[in-house]
BAROSE-459484 format. One line per 8 residues: their letters; for each residue x, y, z of C-alpha. Coordinates in Angstrom, 3 decimals. Layout:
a	X,Y,Z | ...
***
This chain:
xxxxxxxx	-6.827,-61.063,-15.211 | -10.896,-60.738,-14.295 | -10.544,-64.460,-13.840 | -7.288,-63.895,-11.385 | -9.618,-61.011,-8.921 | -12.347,-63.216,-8.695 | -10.111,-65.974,-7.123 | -7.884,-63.991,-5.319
xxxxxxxx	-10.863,-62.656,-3.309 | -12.095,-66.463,-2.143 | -9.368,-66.262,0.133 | -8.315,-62.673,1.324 | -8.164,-60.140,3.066 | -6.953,-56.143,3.530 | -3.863,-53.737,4.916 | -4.873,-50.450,3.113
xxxxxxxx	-6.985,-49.594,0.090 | -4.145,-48.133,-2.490 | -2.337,-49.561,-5.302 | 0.989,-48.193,-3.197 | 3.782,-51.421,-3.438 | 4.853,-50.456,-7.264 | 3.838,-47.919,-9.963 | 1.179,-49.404,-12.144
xxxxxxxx	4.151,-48.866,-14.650 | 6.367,-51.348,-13.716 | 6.185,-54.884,-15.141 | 7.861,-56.330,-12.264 | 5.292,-55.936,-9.184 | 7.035,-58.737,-7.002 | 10.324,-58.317,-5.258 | 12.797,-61.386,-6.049
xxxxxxxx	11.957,-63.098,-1.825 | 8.464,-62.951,-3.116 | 9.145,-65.489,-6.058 | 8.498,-69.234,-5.053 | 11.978,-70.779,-4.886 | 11.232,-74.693,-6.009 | 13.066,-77.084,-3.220 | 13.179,-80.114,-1.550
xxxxxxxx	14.322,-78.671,1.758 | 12.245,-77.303,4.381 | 10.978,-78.194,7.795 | 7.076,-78.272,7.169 | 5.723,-80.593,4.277 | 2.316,-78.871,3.483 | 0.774,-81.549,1.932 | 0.542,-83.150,5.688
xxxxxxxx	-1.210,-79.741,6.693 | -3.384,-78.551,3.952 | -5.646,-81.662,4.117 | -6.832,-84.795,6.617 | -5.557,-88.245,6.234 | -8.246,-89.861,5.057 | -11.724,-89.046,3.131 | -13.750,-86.878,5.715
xxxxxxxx	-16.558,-84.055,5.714 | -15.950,-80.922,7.437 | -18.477,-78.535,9.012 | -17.728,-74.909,8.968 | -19.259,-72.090,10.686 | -18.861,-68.380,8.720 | -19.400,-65.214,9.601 | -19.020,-62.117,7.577
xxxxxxxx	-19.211,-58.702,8.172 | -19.255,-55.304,6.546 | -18.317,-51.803,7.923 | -19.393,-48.487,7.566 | -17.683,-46.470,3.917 | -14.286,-48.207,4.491 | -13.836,-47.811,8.247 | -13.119,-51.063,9.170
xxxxxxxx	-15.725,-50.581,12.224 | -17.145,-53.909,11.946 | -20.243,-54.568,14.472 | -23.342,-56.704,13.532 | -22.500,-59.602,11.311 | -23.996,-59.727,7.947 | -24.358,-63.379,7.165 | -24.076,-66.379,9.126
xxxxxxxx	-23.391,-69.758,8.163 | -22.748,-72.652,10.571 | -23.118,-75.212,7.860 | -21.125,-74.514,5.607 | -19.881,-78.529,4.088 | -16.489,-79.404,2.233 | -16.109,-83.071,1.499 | -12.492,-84.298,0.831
xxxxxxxx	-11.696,-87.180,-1.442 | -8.082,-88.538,-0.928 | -6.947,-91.114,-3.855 | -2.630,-91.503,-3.456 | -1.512,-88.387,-4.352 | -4.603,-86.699,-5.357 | -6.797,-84.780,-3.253 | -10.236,-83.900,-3.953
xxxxxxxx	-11.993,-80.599,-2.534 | -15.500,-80.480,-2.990 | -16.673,-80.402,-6.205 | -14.304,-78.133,-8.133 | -10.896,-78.249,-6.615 | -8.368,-80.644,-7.065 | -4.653,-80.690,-5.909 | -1.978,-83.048,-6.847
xxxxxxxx	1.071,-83.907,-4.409 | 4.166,-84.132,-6.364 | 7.723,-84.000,-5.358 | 8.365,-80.319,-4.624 | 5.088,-78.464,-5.278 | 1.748,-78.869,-4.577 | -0.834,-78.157,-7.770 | -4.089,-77.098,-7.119
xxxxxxxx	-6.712,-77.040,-10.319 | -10.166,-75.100,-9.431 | -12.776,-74.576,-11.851 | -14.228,-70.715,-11.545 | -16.741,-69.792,-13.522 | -15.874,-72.225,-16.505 | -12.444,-71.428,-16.286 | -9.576,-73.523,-14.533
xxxxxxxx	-7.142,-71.905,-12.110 | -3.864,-73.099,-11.566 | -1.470,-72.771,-9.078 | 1.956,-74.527,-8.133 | 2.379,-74.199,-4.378 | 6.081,-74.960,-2.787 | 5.761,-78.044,-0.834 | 8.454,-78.218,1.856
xxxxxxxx	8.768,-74.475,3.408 | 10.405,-72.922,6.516 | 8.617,-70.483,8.222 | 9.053,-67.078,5.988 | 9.335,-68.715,2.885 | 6.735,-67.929,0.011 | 5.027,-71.114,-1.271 | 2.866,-68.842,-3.839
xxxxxxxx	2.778,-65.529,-6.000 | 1.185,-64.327,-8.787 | 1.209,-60.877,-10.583 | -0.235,-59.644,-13.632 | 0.070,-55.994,-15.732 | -1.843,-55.032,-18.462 | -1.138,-51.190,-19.181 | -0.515,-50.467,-22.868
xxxxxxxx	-3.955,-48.796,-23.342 | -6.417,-46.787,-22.091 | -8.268,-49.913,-19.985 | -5.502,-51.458,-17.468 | -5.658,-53.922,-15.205 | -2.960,-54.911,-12.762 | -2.670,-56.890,-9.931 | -0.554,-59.326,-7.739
xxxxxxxx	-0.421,-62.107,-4.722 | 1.896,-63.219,-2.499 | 1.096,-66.149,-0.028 | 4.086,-67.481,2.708 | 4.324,-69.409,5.959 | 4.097,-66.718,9.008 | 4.208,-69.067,11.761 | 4.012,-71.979,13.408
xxxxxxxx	2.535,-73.053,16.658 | 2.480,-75.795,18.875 | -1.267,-75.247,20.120 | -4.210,-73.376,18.611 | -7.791,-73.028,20.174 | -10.912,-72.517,17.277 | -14.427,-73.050,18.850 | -13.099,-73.816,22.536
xxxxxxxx	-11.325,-76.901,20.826 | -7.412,-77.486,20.778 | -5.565,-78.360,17.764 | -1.842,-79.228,18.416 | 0.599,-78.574,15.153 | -0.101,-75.430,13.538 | 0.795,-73.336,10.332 | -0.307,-70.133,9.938
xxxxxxxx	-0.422,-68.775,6.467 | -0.857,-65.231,4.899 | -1.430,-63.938,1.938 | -2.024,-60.224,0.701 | -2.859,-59.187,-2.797 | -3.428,-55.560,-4.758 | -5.194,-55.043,-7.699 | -6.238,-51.816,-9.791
xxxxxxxx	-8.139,-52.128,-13.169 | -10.315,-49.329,-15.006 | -10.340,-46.896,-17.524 | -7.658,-44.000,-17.104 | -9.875,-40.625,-16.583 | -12.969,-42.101,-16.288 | -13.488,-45.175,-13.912 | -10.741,-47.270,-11.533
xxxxxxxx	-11.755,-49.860,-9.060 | -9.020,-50.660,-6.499 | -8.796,-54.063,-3.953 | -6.506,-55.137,-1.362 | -7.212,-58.062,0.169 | -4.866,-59.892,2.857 | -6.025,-63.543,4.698 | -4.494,-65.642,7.528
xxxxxxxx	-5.582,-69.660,7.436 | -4.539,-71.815,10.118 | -3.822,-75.544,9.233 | -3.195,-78.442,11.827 | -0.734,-81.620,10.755 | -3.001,-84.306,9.580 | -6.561,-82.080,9.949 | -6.195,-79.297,7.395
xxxxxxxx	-8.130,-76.167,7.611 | -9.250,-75.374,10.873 | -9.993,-71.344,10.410 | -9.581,-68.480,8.700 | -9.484,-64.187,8.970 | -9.844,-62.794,6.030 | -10.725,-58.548,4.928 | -11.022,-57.460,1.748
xxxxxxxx	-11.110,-53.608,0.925 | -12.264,-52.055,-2.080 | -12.368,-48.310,-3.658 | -14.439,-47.771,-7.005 | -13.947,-44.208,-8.175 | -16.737,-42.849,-11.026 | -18.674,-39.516,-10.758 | -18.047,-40.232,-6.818
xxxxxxxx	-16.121,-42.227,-4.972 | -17.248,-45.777,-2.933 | -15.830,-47.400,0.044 | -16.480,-50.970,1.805 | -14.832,-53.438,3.653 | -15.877,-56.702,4.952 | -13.941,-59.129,6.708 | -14.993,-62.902,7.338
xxxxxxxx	-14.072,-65.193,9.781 | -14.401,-69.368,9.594 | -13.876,-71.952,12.126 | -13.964,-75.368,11.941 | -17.027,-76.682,13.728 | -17.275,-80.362,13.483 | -15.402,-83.640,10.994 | -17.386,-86.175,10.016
x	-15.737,-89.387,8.945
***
């Protein structure tokens, strides 16, 4: 599960800072329209938005910030980045991300293979989606003694539009995805640390990523309790072919 937090907050972001969709009893933390549904149907193929047509460099510019014990007032930023470089690789059906991601295209899912700290991630994305539909979720519980650790994700298609503007620049063709996650791990009486994270990435047909909101919230309870949040925001900048 420590290996499922640190991914889930690469992408996310934040609607609250409890552990309030189930009890941290119940092994079922996902509702049955929050299960991917394998299919061949669906309007938008998200292998044509996720990544460009051909082998390219893209130049990202990122901003985070942090706010004030959990407040969400966000002013100054805290780190800036207008350089941030991901190469892709495309080989037939196999996409390359940098140096540690990898996707493969099949014929109803998408599988994406990342290698975090020595360990590989997997994940089977839906491929062809209608707007609403969830193309990813994950949860996890691990109660039965005194150290638990539970958590869970749930990534769908929120909307599409015909025109988006990032960095005064139009991009026609748009998906917006979300995802949200909870997690709570600790030791009962003594120490819990609590995230919610939720994210929105916008991808244009043919282009891929072109930006991303993301807020992550997190509540550590010992002899007193801790509050941050930090939100980030990326934008496409420049492609270099």
């Amino acid at each position: 599960m420590r290996r499922a937090l640190i991914l889930l907050a690469t992408v996310l972001l934040i609607v609250g800072c409890g552990f309030d969709k189930k009890d941290l009893n119940d092994i079922r933390l996902l509702d049955d329209n929050e299960r991917v549904s394998y299919s061949d149907e669906g309007r938008y193929d998200l292998s044509e938005y996720l990544f460009p047509k051909q082998d390219a460099t893209y130049i990202y510019q990122r901003v985070k910030y942090r706010d004030n014990h959990g407040d969400k007032n966000y002013k100054e930023p805290l780190r800036v980045n207008n350089n941030e470089r991901v190469e892709y690789k495309i080989v037939g059906n196999s996409v390359k991300e940098g140096s540690d991601i990898n996707y493969t295209i099949k014929d109803v899912s998408i599988q994406k293979i990342e290698l975090v700290n020595d360990f590989y991630d997997v994940r089977e994305y839906r491929r062809f989606v209608d707007v609403n539909d969830t193309y990813y979720s994950y949860e996890h519980v691990d109660n039965a003694t005194t150290l638990y650790q539970v958590g869970w994700v749930t990534c769908k298609v929120e909307e599409h539009v015909n025109q988006k503007e990032i960095l005064d620049r139009n991009y026609s063709d748009v998906l917006t995805l979300m995802c949200k996650s909870e997690s709570a791990e600790g030791v009962r009486g003594e120490f819990s640390e609590k995230k919610n994270f939720i994210s929105r990435l916008y991808y244009a047909k043919d282009i891929g990523e072109i930006g991303a909101i993301g807020e992550e919230c997190i509540v550590r309870k010992y002899d007193s309790v801790y509050k941050r949040c930090s939100k980030t925001v990326k934008q496409l900048r420049e492609i270099l072919e």
